[in-house]
MARBA-3410 file (N, C-alpha, C, O; in Angstrom, 1 decimal):
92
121.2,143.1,11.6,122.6,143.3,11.3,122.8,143.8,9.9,123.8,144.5,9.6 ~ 121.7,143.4,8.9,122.1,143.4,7.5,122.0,145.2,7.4,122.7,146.1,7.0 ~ 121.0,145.1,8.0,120.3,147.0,7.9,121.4,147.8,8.5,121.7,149.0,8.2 ~ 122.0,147.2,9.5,122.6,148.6,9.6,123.9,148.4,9.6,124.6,149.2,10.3 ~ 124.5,147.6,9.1,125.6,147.4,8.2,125.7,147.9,7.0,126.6,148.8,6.9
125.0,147.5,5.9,124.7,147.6,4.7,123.5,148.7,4.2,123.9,149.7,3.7 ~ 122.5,148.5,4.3,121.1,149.4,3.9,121.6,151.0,4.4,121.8,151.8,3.5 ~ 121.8,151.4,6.0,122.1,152.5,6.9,123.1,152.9,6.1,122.9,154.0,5.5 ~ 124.3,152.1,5.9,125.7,152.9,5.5,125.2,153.3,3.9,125.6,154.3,3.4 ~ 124.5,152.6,3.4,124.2,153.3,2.1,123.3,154.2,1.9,123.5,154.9,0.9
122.3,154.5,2.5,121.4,155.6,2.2,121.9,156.3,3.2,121.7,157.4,2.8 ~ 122.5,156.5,4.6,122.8,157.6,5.3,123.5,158.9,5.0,123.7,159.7,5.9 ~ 123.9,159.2,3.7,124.3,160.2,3.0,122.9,160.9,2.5,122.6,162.1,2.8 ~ 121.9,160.1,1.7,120.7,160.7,1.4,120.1,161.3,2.7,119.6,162.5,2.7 ~ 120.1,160.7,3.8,119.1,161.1,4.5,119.8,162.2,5.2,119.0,162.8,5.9
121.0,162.7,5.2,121.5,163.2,5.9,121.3,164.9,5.1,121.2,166.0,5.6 ~ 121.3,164.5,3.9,121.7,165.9,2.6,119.7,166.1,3.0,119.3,167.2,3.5 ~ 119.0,165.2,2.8,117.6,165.4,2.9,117.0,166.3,4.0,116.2,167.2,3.9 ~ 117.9,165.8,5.3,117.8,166.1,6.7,117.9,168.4,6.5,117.3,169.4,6.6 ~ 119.1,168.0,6.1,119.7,169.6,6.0,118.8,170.4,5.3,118.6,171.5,5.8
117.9,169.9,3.9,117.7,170.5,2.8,116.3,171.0,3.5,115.8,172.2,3.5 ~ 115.6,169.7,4.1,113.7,169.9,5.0,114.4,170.9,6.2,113.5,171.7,6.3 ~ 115.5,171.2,7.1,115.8,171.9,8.0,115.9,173.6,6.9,115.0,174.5,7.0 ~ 116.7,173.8,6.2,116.5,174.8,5.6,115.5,175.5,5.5,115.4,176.7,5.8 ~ 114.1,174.6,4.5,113.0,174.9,4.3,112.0,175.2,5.1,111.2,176.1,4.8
111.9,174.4,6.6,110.8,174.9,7.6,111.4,176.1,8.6,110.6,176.9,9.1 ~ 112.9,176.1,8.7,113.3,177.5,8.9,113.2,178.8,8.1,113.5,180.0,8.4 ~ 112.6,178.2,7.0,112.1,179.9,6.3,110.7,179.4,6.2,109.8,180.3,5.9 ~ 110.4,178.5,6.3,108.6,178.6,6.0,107.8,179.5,6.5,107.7,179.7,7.7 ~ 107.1,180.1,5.6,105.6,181.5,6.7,104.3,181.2,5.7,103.2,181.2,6.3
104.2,181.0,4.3,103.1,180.6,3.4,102.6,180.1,4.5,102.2,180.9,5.3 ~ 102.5,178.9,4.6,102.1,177.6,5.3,101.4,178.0,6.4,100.2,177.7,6.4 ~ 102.2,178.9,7.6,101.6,179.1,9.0,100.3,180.6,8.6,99.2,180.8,9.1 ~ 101.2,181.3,7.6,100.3,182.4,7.4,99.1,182.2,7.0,98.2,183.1,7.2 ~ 98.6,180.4,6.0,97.4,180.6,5.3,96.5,179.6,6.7,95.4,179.6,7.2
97.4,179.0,6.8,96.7,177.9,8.3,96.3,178.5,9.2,95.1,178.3,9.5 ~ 97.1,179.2,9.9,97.0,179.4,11.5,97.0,181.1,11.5,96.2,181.8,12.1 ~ 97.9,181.5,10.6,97.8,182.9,11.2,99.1,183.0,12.1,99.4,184.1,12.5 ~ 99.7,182.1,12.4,100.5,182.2,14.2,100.0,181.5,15.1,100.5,181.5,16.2 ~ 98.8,180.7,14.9,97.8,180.0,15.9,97.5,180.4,17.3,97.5,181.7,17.4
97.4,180.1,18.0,96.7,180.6,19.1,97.9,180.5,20.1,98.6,179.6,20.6 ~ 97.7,182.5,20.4,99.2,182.7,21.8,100.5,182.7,20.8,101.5,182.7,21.5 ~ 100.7,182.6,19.7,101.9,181.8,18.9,102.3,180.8,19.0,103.5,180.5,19.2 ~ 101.6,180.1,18.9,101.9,178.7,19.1,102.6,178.0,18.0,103.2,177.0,18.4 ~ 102.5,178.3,16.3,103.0,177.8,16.0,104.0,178.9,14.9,104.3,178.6,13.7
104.2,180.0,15.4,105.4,180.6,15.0,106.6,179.8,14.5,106.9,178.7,15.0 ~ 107.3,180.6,13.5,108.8,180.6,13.4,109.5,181.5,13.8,109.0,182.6,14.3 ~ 111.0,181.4,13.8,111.6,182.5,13.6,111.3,183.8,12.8,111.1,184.9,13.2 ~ 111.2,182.9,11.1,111.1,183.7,10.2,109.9,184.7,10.2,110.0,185.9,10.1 ~ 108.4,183.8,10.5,107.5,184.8,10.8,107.7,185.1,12.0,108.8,185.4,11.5
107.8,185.4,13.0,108.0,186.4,13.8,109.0,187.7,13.2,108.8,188.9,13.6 ~ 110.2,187.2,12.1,110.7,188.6,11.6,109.7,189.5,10.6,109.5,190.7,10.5 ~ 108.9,188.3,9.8,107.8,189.1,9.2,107.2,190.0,9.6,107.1,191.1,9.2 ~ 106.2,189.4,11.0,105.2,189.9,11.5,105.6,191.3,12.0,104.9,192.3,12.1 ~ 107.0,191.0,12.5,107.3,192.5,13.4,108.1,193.2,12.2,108.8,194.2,12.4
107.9,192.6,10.9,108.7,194.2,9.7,107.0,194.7,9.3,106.8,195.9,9.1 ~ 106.0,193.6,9.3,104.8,194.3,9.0,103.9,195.2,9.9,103.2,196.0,9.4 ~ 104.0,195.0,11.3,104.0,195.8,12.2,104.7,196.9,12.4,103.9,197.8,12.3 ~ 105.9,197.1,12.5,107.0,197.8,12.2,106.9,199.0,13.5,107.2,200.2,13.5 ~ 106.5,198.3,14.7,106.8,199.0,15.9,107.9,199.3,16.4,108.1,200.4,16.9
108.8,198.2,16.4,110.0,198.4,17.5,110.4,197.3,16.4,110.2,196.1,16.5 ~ 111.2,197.9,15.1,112.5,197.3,14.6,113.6,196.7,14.6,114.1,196.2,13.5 ~ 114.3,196.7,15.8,115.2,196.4,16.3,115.4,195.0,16.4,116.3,194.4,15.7 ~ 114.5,194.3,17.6,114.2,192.9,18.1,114.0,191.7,16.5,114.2,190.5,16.4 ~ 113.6,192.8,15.6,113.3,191.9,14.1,114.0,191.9,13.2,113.8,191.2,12.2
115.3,193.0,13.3,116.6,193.2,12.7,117.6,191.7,12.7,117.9,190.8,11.9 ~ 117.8,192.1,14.6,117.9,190.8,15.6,117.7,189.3,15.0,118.7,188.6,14.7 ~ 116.2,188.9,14.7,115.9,188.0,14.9,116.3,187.8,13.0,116.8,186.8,12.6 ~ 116.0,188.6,12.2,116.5,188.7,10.7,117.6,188.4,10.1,117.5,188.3,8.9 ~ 119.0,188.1,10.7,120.2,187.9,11.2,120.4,186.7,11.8,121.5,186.2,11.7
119.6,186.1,12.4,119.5,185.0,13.5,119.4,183.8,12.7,120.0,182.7,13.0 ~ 118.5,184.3,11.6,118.1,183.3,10.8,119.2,183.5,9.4,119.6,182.6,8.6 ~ 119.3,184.1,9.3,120.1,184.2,7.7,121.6,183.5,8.6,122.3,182.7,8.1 ~ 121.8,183.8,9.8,123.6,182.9,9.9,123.1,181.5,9.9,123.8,180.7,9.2 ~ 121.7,181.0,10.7,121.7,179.5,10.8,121.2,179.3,9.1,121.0,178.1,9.0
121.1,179.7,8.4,120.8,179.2,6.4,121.8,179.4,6.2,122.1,178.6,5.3 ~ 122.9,180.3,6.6,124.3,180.0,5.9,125.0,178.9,6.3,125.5,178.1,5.5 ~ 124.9,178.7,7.5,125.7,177.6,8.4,125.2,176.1,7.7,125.8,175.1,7.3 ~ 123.8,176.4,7.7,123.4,175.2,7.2,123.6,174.6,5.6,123.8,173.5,5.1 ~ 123.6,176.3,4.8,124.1,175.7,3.4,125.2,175.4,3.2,125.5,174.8,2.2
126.3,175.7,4.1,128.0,175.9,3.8,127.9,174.3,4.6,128.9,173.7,4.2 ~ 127.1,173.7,5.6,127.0,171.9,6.2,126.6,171.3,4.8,127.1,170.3,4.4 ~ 125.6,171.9,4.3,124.9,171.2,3.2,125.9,170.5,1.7,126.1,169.4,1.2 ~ 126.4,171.9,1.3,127.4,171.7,0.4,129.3,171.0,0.8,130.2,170.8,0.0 ~ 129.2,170.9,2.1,130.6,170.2,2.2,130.1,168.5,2.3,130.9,167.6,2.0
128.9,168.2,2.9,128.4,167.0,3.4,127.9,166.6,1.4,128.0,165.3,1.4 ~ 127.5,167.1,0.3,127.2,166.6,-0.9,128.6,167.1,-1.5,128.9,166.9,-2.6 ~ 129.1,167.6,-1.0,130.7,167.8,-2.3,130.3,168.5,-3.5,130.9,168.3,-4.5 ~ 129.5,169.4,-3.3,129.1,170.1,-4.7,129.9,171.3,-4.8,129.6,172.0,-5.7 ~ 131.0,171.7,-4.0,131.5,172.9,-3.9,132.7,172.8,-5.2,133.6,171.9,-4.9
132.8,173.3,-5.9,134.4,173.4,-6.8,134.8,174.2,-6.8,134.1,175.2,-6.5 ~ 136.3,174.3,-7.2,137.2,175.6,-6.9,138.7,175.3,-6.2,139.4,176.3,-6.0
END
C-alpha cells in the first residue's frame, strides 16, 4: 500500500518523462544495429529508421523510404510535443 500510494505517485512523473525520452532514442537508433548486427538475420532486428537509411543508401526505389522518413519524424514530433507538455518545459 505504502508503494503505490506514496513511492509510485512520486517518481511516476520520472518514469514517465524517462519512458518518452528511451522511446525517442531507440526510434532513431541505427549506430547500434549497424555495428552489431548489420540488420541481423532476414531483418530481424531492424528499425524504422534503419530501414529509411538502408533504402536512401541503396537508393533503388525512393519512394517507400520517403514514406517511411516521414513516418518517423511525425511519431518524434508527437513524441516531443508528449514529452514537453508532460515536463512543463514549454514557455510562452
Amino acid at each position: 500500500m505504502k508503494f503505490r500510494y506514496v513511492t509510485l505517485t512520486e517518481i511516476l512523473p520520472t518514469l514517465g518523462s524517462t519512458a518518452l525520452t528511451l522511446s525517442i532514442m531507440y526510434l532513431t537508433l541505427m549506430t547500434l544495429i549497424i555495428v552489431m548486427t548489420g540488420g541481423g538475420p532476414l531483418g530481424s532486428t531492424t528499425t524504422l529508421s534503419f530501414e529509411a537509411f538502408r533504402g536512401t543508401v541503396q537508393a533503388v526505389n525512393i519512394g517507400p523510404t520517403a514514406v517511411v522518413s516521414i513516418v518517423v519524424l511525425i511519431i518524434n514530433v508527437a513524441l516531443g510535443a508528449l514529452y514537453t507538455r508532460l515536463t512543463g518545459r514549454v514557455t510562452g
